[in-house]
TORNU-7917 format. One line per 4 residues: number of its first residue (from 0); their letters; for each residue z, x, y of N, C-alpha, C. Coordinates in Angstrom, 2 decimals, padded with zeros to 5 digits. Example, Ala and Ser with C-alpha at 12.3 -4.5 7.8 and 13.67 -1.06 7.14 Angstrom:
% residues 2
0> as> 007.80:013.19:-005.69:007.80:012.30:-004.50:007.80:013.20:-003.30 | 007.08:012.85:-002.25:007.14:013.67:-001.06:007.87:012.90:000.03
This chain:
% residues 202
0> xxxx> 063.61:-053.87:013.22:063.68:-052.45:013.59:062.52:-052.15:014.52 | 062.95:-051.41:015.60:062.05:-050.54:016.74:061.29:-050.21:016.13 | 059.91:-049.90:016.44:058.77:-049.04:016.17:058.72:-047.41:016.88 | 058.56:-047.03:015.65:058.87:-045.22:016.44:057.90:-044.26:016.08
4> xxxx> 057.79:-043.10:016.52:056.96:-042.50:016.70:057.65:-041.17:016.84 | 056.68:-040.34:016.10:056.92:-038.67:015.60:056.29:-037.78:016.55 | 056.68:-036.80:017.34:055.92:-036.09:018.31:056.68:-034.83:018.17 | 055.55:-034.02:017.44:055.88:-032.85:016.97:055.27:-032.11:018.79
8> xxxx> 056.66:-030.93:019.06:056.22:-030.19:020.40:056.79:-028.73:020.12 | 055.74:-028.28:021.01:055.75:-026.52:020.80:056.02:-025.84:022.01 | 057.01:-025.37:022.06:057.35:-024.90:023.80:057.69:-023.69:023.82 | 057.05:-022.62:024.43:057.83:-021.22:024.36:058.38:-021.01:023.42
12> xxxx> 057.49:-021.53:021.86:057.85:-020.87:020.78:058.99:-021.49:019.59 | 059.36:-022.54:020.73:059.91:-023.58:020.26:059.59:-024.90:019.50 | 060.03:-025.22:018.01:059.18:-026.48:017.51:060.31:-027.08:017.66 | 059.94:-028.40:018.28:061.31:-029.09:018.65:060.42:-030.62:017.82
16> xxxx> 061.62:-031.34:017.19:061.07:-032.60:016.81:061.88:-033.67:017.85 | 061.27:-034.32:018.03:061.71:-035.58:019.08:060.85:-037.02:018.90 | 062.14:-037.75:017.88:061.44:-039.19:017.95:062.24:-039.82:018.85 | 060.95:-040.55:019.35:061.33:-041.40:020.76:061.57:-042.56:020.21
20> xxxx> 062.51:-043.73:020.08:062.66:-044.98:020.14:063.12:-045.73:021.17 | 063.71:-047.08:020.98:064.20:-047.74:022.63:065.38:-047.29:023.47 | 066.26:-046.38:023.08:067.40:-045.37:023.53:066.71:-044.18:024.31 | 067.23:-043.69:024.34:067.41:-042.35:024.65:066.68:-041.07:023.51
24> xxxx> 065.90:-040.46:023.65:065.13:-039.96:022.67:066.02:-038.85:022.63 | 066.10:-038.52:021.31:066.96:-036.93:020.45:065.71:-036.25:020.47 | 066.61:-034.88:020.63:066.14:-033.96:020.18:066.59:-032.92:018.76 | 065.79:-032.63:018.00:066.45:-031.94:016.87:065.76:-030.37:016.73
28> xxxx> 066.21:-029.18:016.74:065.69:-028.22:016.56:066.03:-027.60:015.53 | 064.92:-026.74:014.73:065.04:-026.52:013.25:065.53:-024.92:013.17 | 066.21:-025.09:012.76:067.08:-023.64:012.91:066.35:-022.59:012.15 | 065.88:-022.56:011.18:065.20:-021.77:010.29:064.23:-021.49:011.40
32> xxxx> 063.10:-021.47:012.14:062.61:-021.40:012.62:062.92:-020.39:013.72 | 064.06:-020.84:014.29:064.58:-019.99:015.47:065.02:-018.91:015.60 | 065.97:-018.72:014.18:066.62:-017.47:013.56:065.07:-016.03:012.96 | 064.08:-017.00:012.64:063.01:-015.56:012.29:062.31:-014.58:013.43
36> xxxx> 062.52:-013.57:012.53:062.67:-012.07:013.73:061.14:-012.07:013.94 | 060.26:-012.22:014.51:058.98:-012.42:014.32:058.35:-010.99:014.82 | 058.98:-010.13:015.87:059.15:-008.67:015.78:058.76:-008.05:014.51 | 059.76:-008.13:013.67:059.58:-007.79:012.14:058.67:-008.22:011.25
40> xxxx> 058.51:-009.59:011.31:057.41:-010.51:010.57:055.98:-009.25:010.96 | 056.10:-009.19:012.25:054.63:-009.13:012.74:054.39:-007.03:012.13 | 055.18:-006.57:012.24:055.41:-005.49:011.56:055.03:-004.89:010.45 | 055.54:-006.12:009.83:055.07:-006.22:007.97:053.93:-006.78:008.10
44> xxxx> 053.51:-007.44:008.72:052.07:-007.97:008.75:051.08:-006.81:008.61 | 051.22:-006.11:009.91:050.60:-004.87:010.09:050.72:-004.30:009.43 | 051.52:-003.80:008.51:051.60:-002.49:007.75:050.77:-003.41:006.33 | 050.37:-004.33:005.84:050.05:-005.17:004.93:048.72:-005.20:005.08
48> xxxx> 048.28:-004.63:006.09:046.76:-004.55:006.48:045.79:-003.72:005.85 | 044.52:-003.32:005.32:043.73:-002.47:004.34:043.85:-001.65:005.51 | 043.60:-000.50:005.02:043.03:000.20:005.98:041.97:000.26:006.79 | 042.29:000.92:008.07:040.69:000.47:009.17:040.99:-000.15:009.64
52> xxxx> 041.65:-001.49:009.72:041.54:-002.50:010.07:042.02:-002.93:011.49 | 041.84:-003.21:012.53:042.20:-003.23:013.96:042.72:-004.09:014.36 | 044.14:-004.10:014.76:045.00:-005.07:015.23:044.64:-004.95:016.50 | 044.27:-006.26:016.94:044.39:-006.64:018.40:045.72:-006.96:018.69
56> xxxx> 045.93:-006.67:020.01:047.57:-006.28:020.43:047.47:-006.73:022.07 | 048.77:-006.94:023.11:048.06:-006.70:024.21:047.92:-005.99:024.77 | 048.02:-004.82:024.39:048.19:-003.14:024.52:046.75:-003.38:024.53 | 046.30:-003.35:023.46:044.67:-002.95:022.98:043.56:-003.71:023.21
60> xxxx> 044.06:-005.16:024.09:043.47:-006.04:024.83:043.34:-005.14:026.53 | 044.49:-004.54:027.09:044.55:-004.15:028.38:043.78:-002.69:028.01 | 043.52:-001.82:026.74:043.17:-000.92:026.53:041.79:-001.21:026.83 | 040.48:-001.99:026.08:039.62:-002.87:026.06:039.10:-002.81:027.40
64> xxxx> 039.80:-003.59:028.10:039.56:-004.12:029.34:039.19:-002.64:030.46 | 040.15:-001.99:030.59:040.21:-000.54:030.73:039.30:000.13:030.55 | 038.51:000.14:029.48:037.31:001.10:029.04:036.42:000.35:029.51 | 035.95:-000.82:029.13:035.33:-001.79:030.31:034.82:-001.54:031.31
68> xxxx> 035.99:-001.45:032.17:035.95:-000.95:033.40:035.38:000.37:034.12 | 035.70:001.03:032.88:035.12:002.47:033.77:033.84:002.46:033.14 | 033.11:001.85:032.05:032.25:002.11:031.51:030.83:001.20:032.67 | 031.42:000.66:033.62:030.93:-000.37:034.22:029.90:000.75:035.01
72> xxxx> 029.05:000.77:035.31:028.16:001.66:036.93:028.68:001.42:037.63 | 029.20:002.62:038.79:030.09:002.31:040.41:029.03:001.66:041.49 | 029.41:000.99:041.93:028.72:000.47:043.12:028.16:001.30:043.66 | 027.08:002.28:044.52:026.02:003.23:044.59:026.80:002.71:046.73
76> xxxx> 026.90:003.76:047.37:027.45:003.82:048.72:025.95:002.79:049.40 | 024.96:002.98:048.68:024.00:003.12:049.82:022.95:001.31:048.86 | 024.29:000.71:048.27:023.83:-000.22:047.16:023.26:-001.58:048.70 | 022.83:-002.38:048.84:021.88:-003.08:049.81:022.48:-004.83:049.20
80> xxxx> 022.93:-005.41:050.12:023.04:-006.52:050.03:022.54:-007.93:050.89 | 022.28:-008.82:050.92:022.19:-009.58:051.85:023.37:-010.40:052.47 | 023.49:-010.77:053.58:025.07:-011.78:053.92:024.23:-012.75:054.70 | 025.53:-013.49:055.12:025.58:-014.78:055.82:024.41:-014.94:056.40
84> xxxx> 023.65:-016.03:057.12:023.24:-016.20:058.44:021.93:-014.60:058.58 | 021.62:-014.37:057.38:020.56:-013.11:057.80:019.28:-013.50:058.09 | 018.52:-012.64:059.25:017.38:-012.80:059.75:016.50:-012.40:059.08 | 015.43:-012.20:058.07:014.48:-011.52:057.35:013.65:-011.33:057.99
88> xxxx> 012.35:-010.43:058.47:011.34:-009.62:058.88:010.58:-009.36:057.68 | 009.47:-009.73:057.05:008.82:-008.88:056.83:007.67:-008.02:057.58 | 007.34:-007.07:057.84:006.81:-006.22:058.55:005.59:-005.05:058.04 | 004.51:-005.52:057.71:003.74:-004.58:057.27:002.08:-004.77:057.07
92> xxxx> 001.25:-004.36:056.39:-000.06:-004.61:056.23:-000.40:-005.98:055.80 | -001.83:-005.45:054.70:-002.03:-006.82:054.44:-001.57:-007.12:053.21 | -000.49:-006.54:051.94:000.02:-006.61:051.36:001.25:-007.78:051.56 | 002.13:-007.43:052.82:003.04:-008.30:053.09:002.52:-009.59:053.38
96> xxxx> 001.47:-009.52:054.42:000.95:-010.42:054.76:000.45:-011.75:054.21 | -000.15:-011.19:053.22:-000.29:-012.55:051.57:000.47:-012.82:051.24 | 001.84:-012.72:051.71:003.15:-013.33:051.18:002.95:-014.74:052.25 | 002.09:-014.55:053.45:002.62:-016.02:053.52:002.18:-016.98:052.92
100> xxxx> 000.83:-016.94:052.43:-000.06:-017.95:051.52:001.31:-018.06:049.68 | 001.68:-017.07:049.55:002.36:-017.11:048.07:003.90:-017.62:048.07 | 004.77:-016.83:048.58:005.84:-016.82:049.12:006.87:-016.45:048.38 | 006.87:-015.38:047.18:007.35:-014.56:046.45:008.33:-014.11:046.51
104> xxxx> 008.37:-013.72:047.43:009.62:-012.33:048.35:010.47:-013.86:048.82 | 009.96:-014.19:049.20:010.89:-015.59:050.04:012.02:-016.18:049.25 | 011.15:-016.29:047.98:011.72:-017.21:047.16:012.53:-016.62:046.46 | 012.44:-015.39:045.94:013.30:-015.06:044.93:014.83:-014.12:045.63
108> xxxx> 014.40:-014.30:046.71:015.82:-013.83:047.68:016.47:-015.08:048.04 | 015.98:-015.90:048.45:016.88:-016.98:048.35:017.38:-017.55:047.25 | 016.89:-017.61:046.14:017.35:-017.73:044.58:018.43:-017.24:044.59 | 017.94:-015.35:044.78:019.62:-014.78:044.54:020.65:-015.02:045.19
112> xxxx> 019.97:-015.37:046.63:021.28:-015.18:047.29:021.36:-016.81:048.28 | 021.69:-017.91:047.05:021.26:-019.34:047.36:022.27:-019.97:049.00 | 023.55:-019.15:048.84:024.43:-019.72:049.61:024.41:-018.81:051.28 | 023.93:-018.34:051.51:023.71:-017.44:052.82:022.77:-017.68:053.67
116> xxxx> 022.12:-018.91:053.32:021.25:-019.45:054.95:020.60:-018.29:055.50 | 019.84:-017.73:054.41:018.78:-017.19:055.22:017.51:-017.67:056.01 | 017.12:-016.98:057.07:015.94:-017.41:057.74:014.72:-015.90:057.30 | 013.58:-016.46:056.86:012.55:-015.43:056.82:011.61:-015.49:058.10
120> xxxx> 010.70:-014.18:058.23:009.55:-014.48:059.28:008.30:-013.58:058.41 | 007.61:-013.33:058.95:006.60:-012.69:058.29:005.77:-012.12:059.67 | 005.93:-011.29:060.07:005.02:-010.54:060.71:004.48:-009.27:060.57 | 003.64:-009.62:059.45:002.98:-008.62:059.27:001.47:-009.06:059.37
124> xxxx> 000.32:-007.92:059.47:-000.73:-007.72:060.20:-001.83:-007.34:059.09 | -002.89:-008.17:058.76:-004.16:-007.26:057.86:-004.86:-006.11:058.46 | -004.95:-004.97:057.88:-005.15:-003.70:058.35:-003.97:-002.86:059.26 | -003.20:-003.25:058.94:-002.35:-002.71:060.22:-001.37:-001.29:059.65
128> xxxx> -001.20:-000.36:060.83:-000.52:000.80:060.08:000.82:001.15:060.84 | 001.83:002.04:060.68:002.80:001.78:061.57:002.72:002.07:062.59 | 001.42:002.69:063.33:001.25:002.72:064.83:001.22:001.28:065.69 | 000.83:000.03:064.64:000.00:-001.03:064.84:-001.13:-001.28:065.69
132> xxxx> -001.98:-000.18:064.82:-003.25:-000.13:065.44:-004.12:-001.27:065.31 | -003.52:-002.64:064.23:-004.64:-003.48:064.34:-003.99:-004.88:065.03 | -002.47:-004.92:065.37:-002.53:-005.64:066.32:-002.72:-005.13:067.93 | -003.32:-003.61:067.87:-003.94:-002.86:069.09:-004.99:-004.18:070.11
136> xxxx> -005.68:-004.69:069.13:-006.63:-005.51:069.26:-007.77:-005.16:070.72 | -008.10:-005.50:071.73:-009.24:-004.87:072.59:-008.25:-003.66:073.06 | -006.68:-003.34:072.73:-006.41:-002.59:073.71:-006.18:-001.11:073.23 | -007.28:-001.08:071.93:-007.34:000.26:070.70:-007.31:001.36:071.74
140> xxxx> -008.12:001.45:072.23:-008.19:002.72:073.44:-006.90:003.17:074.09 | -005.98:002.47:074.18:-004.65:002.84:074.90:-003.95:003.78:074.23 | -002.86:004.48:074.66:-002.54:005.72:073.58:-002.13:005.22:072.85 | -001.51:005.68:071.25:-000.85:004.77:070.39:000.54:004.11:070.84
144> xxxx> 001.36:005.40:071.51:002.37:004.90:072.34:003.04:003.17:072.70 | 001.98:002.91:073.00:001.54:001.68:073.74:001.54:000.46:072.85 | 000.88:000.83:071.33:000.25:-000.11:070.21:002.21:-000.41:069.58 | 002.85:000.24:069.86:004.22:-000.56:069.37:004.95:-001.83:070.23
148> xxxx> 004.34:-002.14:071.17:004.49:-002.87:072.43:004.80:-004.30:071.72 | 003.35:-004.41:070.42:002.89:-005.76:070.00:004.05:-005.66:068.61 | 004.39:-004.65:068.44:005.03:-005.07:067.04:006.51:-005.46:068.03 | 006.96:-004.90:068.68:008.30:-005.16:069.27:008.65:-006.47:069.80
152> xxxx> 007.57:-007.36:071.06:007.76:-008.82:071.18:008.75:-009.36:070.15 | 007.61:-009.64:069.03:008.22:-011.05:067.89:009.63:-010.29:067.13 | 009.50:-008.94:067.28:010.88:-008.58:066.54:011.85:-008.78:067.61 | 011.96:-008.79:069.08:012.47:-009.13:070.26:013.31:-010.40:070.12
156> xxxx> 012.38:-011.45:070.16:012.41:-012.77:070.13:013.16:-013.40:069.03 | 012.65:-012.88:067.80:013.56:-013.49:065.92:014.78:-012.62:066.39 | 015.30:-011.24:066.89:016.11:-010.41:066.39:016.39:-010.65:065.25 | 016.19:-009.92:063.89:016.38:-010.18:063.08:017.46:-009.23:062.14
160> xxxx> 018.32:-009.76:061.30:019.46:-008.44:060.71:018.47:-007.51:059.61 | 017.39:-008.27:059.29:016.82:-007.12:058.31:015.85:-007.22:058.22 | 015.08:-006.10:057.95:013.48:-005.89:058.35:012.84:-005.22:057.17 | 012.43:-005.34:056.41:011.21:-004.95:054.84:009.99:-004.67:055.54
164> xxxx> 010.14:-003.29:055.37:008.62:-002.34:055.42:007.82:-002.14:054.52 | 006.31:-002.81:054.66:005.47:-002.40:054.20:004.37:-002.05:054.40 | 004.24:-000.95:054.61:002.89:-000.34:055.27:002.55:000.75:053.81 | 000.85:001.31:054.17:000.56:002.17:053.18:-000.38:002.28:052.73
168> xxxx> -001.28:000.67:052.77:-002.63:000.40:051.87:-003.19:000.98:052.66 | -003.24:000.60:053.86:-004.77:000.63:054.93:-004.41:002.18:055.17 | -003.36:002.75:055.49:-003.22:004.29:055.70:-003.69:005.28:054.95 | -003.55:004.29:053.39:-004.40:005.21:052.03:-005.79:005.68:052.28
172> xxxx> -006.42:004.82:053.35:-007.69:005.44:053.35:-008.26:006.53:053.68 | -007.14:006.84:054.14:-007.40:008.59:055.32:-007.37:009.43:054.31 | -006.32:009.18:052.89:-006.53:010.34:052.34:-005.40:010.81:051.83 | -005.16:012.13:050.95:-004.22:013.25:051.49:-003.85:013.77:052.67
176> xxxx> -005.20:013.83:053.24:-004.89:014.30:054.38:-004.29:013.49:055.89 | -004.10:012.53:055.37:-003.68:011.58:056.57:-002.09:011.16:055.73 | -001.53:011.89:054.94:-000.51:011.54:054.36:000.54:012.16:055.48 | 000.67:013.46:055.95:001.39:013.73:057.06:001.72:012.83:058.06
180> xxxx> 000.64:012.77:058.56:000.99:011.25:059.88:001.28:010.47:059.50 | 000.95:009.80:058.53:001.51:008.11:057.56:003.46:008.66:057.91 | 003.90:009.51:057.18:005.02:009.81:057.15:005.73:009.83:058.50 | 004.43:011.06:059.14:005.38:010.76:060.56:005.54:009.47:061.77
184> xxxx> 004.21:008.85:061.64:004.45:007.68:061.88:004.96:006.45:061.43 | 005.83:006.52:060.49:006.74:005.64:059.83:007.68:006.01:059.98 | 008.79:007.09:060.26:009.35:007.20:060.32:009.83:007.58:061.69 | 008.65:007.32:062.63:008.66:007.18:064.22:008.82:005.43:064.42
188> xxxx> 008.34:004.95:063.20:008.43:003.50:063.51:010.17:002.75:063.81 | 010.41:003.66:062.15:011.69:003.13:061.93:012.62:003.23:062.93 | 012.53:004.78:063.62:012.89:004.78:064.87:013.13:004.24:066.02 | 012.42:003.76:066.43:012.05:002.72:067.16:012.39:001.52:067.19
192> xxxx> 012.61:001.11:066.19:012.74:-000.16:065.58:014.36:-000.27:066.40 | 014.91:001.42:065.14:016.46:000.78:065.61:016.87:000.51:066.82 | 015.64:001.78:067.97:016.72:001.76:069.18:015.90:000.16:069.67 | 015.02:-000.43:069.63:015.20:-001.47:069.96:015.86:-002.44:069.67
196> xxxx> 016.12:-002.69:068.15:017.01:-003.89:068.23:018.74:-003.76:068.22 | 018.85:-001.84:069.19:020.36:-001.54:069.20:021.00:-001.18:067.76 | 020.46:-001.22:066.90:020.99:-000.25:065.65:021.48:-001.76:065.05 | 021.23:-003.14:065.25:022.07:-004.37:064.50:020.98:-004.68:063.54
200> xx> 019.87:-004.36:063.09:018.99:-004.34:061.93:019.16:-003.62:061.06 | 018.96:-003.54:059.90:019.02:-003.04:058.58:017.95:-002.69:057.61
């Protein structure tokens, strides 16, 4: 006698027995099985339940999911991402500037965002404010006008898609009272910035 073998299978609910020998393998399906209303089964199940008790369903799986969802925070319009192929700038005193000895900021943006080939630069300046009065260097005397000349070159040259401002320390020294100009000259910077690099920075 053949050697045979039992292979119990479950198909769409179906238990089908099928021993395979050297023929042609049968199939036998168990009728008891097929005939139960499992609608009903599952019915009485439920109602057999203590009270309280929470049937998961796929109603109450898609219900779940649903609350989920809205319970989630909406994406914020003005939420900041990095993409592909981005240029980084940092741009500011001497705060930024010790980033190149550390490399902090560098690192943990590329962490997050491992697959997007970013390029960083670092041009930022010790003492420097957003007039860039200290890469002014012998040419302090010129109007300030003039002192954005030196920040514009290297941002020229990298064009870069995004630029991190940090200015503030060295401006702190003026005061309260030098808090007006800090403002307005930062936000003469930013200015500037865009119409030079055509509004494609960020």
């Amino acid at each position: 006698m053949s050697r045979k073998s039992l292979i119990v299978v479950v198909f769409h609910g179906l238990l089908t027995w099928a021993v395979l020998g050297q023929g042609q393998p049968s199939i036998e399906l168990i009728p008891s099985f097929l005939e139960r209303d499992f609608d009903k089964e599952e019915a009485a199940f439920n109602q057999s339940l203590p009270e309280g008790a929470v049937v998961v369903t796929e109603e109450s799986r898609k219900a779940a999911r649903e609350a989920e969802r809205r319970r989630r925070p909406r994406r914020s319009q003005y939420a900041f991402s990095l993409t592909n192929n981005d240029r980084v700038v940092f741009l500011g005193d001497a705060l930024l500037e010790r980033e190149q000895l550390f490399g902090h900021l560098e690192t943990r943006l590329t962490v997050r965002y491992p697959r997007k080939k970013l390029r960083f630069r670092n041009l930022s300046w010790s003492g420097d404010t957003p007039t860039g009065i200290s890469r002014a260097s012998f040419d302090w005397h010129k109007k300030e006008s003039s002192w954005f000349e030196r920040i514009q070159q290297p941002l020229v040259a990298f064009k870069p898609t995004v630029i991190v401002l940090g200015y503030g320390m060295s401006s702190s020294f003026d005061g309260m009272e030098g808090l007006e100009k800090f403002r307005s000259d930062l936000n003469g910077l930013i200015d500037r910035i865009s119409e030079v690099m055509g509004g494609e920075a960020r």
